[in-house]
Structure formats: structure tokens, C-alpha cells
N, C-alpha and C positions, 0 to 999 in steps of 0.2 A: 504494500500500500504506500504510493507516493505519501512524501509528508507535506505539506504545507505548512509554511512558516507562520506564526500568530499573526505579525504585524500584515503581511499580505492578506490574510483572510479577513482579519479587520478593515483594512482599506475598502476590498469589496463590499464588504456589508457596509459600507456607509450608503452606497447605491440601490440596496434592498429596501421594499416596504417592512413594515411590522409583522407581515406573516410571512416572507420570506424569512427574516430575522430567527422566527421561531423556529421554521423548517429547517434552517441550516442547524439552529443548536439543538433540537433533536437527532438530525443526521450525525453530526458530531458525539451527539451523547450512545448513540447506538454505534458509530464508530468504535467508539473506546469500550461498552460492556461487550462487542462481539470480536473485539480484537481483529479486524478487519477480515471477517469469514461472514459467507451468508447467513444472515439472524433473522429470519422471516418467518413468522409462524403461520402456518399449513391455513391459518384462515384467513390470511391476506392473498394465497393462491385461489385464482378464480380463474376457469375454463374459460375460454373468450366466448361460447354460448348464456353462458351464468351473465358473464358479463357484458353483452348485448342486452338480455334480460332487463336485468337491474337498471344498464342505462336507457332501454327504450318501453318496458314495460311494466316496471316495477314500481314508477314514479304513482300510477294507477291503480295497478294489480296487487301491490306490497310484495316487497321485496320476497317473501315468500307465497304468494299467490294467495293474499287471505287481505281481502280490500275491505276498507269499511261498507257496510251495510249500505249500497247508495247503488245508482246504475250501474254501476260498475261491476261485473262478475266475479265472483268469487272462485278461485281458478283452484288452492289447496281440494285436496282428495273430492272434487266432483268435475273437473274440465274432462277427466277422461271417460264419462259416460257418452260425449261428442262421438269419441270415435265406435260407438258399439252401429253406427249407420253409416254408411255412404252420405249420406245426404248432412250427417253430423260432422265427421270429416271435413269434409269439402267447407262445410261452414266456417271451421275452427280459421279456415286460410282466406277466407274470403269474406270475410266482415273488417272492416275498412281499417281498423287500425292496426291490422297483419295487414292485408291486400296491400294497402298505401303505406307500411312503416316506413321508416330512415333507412331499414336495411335492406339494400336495394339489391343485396347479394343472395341468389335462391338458395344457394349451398348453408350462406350463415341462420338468413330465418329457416332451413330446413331444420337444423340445427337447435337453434331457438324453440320451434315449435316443437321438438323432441324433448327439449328440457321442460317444458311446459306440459306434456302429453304423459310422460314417464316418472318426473323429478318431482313436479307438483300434483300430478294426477294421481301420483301412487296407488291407491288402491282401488279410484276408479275407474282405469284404464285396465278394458277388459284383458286376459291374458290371450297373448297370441298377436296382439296387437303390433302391427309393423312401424317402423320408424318413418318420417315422411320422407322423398328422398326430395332432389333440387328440382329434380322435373316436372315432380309432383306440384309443388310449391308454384313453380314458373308457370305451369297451366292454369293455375286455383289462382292466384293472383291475377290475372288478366281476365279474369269474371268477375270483380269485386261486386258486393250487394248493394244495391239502389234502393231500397229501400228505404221510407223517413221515418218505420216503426219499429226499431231492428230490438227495441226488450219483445215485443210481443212475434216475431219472427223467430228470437231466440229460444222463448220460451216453448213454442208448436214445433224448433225441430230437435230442442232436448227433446219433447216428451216423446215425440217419435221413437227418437236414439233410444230414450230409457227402454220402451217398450218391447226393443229389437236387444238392450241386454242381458247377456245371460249371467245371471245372478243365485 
């Protein structure tokens, strides 16, 4: 680990804001208790799906798929009754704020929509259930839903899905 001399590091931080300032004497501070070896605890490691998630879904969804009580769905152990239909599936990709995300990469929302089908569906995602792939995604995505009633759209093609799962 290069050293850097005090007086130079100080010079630079007169050019820092106040939360640079901080950032640096943290970095510093974990400099010194890890002795210049990797010190990162396994929960600051995050899958770039996790973390597409978090940054494009999670602001809504809650970071683990369980949103306040509001329009919003509640993604924890019921997203994956979606997939017990064709017609739930396809939905899961094509209700606008998948269809039209940020992520304009089919592979990554494929990706994303697996961490959300599997990671937060857990126990609703019926077994056997396939992963979605990018092509999948890229066909589903270029149908997005027109619809201007999409709780009451949602609701008629869960209760389909539920119907068609095997429970």
C-alpha cells in the first residue's frame, strides 16, 4: 500500500466538501484497522441484479419486496403466484414500470426479474418455474400494457394465475 504523506493528504482535503472530509477519514480509518487487505463484509457485496433492484425498484417495492400498504405491490412471498399462468408471466414484464425501466439491457432486467420471481417470491413461485431469459424479456417488453386501470387488470390476472396454481 503506497503511503501518502500527512501534509499532502491534508493539502487535498482543503478542496473536499464536508462529506468528502468524512469519506476520506473513514477510508483512512478502515485503512489502518484492515492493514491494507480487503475488509468488506459479505453484506456490502451485492450481485449487480440485487443491485439494479435496489436502484431501480426498491425505491417503491422496499428494498426487500414488502412496500407499504399503498398501490404499490407487495412483491415478498406473493409476486410469484404471477408466474403459475402464461398470461401472469407475461404480465410480471409488461406492466410499465418493467416494460419502460432504466434498464434498457434485456439480459440485466432478465436478470432482475429472476431476482424478483425467485429471491423475493420465494415461496410463491411455483416449483418448476423457469428463469426468464433476455429474449423473453425483449419480446414482453415491446407489448407494454395500455391500460389506465392497471390495480384492477392486476388484480383479474392474479386471480386467474392463483387459480391455475398448484398449491
Amino acid at each position: 500500500m503506497p503511503r501518502i504523506p500527512f501534509h499532502k493528504m491534508a493539502a487535498a482535503c482543503r478542496f473536499l466538501p464536508a462529506k468528502g472530509k468524512k469519506w476520506l477519514a473513514g477510508a483512512a480509518f478502515a485503512a489502518l484497522v484492515c492493514g491494507g487487505s480487503p475488509c468488506v463484509s459479505d453484506a456490502a457485496l451485492l450481485d449487480h441484479a440485487t443491485t439494479n433492484y435496489l436502484t431501480h425498484c426498491g425505491g417503491c417495492h422496499g428494498i426487500e419486496g414488502a412496500s407499504p400498504r399503498t398501490f404499490v405491490p407487495l412483491l415478498r412471498d406473493h409476486v410469484g403466484t404471477f408466474d403459475c399462468s402464461a398470461e401472469g408471466r407475461a404480465y410480471l414484464v409488461r406492466v410499465p414500470g418493467v416494460s419502460m425501466s432504466l434498464i434498457r439491457d434485456d439480459q440485466e432486467l432478465a436478470d432482475v426479474m429472476n431476482f424478483v420471481l425467485f429471491r423475493l417470491g420465494r415461496s410463491s413461485t411455483p416449483a418448476g418455474a423457469k428463469p426468464f431469459t433476455a429474449q423473453e424479456v425483449h419480446t414482453l417488453r415491446a407489448q407494454p400494457l395500455t391500460t389506465t386501470d392497471l390495480l384492477k387488470l392486476r388484480a383479474e390476472v392474479l386471480s386467474r394465475a392463483a387459480a391455475q396454481c398448484p398449491r
